[in-house]
C-alpha positions in Angstrom: 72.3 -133.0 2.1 70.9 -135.2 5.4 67.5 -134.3 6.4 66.5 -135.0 10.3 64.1 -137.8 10.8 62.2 -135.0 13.0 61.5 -133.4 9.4 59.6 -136.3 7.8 57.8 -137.7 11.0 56.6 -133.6 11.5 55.5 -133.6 7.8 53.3 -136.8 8.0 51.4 -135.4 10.8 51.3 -132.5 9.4 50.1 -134.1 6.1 47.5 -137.0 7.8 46.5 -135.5 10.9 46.6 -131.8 9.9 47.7 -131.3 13.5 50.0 -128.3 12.1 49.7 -125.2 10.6 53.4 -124.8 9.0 56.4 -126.1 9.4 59.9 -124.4 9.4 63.1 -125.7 7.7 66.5 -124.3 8.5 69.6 -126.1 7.5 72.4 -126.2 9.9 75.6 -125.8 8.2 78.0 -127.1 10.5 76.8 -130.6 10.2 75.8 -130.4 6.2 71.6 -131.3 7.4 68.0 -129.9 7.4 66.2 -129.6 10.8 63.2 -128.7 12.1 63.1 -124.5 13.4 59.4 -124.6 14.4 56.2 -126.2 14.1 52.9 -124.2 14.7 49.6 -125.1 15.2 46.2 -124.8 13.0 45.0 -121.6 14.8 48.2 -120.3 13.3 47.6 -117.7 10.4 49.5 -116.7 7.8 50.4 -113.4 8.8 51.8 -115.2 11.4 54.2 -117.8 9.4 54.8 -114.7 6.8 56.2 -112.2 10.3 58.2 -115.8 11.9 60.6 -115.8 8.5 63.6 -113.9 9.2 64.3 -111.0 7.0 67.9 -111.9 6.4 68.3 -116.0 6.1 66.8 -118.4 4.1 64.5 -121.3 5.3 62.3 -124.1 3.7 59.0 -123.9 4.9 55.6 -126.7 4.8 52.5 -124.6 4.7 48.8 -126.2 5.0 46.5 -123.5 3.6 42.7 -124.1 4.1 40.4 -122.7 1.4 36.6 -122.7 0.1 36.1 -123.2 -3.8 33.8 -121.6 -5.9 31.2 -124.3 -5.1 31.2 -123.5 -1.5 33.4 -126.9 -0.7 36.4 -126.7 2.2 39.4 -127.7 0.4 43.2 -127.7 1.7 46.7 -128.0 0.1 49.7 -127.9 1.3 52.8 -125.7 -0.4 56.4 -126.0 0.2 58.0 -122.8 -0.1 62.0 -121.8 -0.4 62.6 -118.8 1.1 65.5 -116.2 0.4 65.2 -113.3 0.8 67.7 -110.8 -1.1 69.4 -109.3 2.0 70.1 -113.2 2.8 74.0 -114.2 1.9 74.5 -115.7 -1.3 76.5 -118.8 0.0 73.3 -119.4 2.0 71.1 -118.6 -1.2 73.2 -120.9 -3.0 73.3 -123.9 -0.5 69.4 -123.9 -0.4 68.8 -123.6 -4.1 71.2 -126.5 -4.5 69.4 -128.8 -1.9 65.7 -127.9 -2.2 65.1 -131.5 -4.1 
């Protein structure tokens, strides 16, 4: 599976600038490669990535989630997430299981 040079250079910044909230994957079939759907910024929540997934396709998604530990410090990670959800088609379940590496 190809993935679109759009997908890593969105991911850096998203990884050294912290310029984005999340990131949305979707592969296109036709031409066997992973694109970018949509990139959203840090006043994004989560509510808002979790109501942008569509009920009924998969997607790969980048998620930078901003936290404060126990010993009041700001801390952030960033979490890759596969989503398929079961109303999705299982060909489509089955091509993003096989290519999420």
């Amino acid at each position: 599976m190809a993935v679109d040079d759009e997908c890593k250079l969105k991911f850096l910044e998203l990884k050294a600038k912290r310029n984005h909230r999340f990131i949305v994957f979707k592969i296109d079939e036709k031409i066997q490669q992973v694109a970018v759907e949509k990139v959203r910024g840090p006043e994004e929540t989560y509510e808002d990535f979790a109501n942008g997934l569509p009920a009924d396709e998969c997607r790969y998604a980048v998620y930078d989630f901003d936290f404060t530990t126990a010993e009041n410090c700001q801390k952030s990670k960033i979490f890759f997430i596969a989503w398929a959800p079961d109303t999705s088609r299982v060909r489509s379940k089955m091509l993003y299981a096989s290519s999420k590496d």
